[in-house]
N, C-alpha and C positions, 0 to 999 in steps of 0.2 A: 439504370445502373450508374448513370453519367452525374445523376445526383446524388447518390447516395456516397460517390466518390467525395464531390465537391463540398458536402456535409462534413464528413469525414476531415476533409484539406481544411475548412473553417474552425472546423473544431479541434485541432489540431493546431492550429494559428493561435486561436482565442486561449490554450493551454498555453502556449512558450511565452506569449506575452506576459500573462499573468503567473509566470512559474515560482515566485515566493510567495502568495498567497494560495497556490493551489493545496487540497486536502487529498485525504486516499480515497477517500468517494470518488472526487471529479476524476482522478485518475483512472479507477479501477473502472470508470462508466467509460471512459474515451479504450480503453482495451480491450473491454464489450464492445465497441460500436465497432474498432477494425476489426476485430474478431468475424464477426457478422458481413462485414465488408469482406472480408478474405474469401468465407464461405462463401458469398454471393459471386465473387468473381470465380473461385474453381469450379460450382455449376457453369457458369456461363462459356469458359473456354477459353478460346483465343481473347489477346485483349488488343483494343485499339492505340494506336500510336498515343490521342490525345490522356485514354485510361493510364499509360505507360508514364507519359510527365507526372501527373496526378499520381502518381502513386511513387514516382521520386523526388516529387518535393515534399509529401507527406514523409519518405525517409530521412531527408536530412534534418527534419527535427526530432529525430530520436534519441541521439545524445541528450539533446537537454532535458529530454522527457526521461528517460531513461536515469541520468544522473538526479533529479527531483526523485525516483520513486525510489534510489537507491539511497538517499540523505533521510528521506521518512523511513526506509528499513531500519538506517543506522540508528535514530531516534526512538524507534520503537523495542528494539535491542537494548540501547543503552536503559530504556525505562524498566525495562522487565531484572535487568541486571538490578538496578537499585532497589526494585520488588524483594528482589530473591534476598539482599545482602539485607533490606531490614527486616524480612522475614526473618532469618539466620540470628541476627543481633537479639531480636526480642527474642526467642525461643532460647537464648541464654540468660534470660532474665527469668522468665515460666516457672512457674513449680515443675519439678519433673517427677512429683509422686501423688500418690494417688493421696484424697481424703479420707481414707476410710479408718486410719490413728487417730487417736486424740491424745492431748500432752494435759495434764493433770498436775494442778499445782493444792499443795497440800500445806496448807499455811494455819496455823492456829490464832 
């Protein structure tokens, strides 16, 4: 268990170091991996004083972790807005009737 903590603490490091190049893959993998750590430690029970540090230095990088994944929400929001609004623009541009008239010019 004692490694799978220390994985966790490294991989957790290697995230806040790198926090303007990280993506929402590496993100959503490192929240699988405590995920799975969390689990492993409520099977297990009582935790040991040294489990206790390790899993408070893994908290105090949650801020940073936490503000990155909320800067990618913001980002992915703002893109789907601009989706929608030129979605909207063109669909004013669109025919809005159907093909089934024809206009007949009658010229001699």
């Amino acid at each position: 268990m004692m490694h799978e903590l220390e994985q966790l603490y490294e991989e957790t490091l290697n995230m806040v170091e790198k926090t303007e190049a990280v993506n929402a893959e590496e993100l959503i993998a490192l929240v699988d991996q405590r995920e799975k750590v969390i689990h492993l430690l409520e099977q297990q029970g009582n935790l040991s004083t040294s489990q206790k540090e390790i899993l408070f230095k893994i908290s105090e990088h949650d801020a940073s972790i936490q503000s990155k994944m909320e800067l990618l929400r913001d980002e992915a929001a703002q893109a789907l807005n601009k989706l929608a609004k030129t979605r909207i623009h063109k669909n004013k541009y669109e025919a809005q009737y159907t093909g089934e008239s024809f206009f007949v010019d009658m010229r001699e």
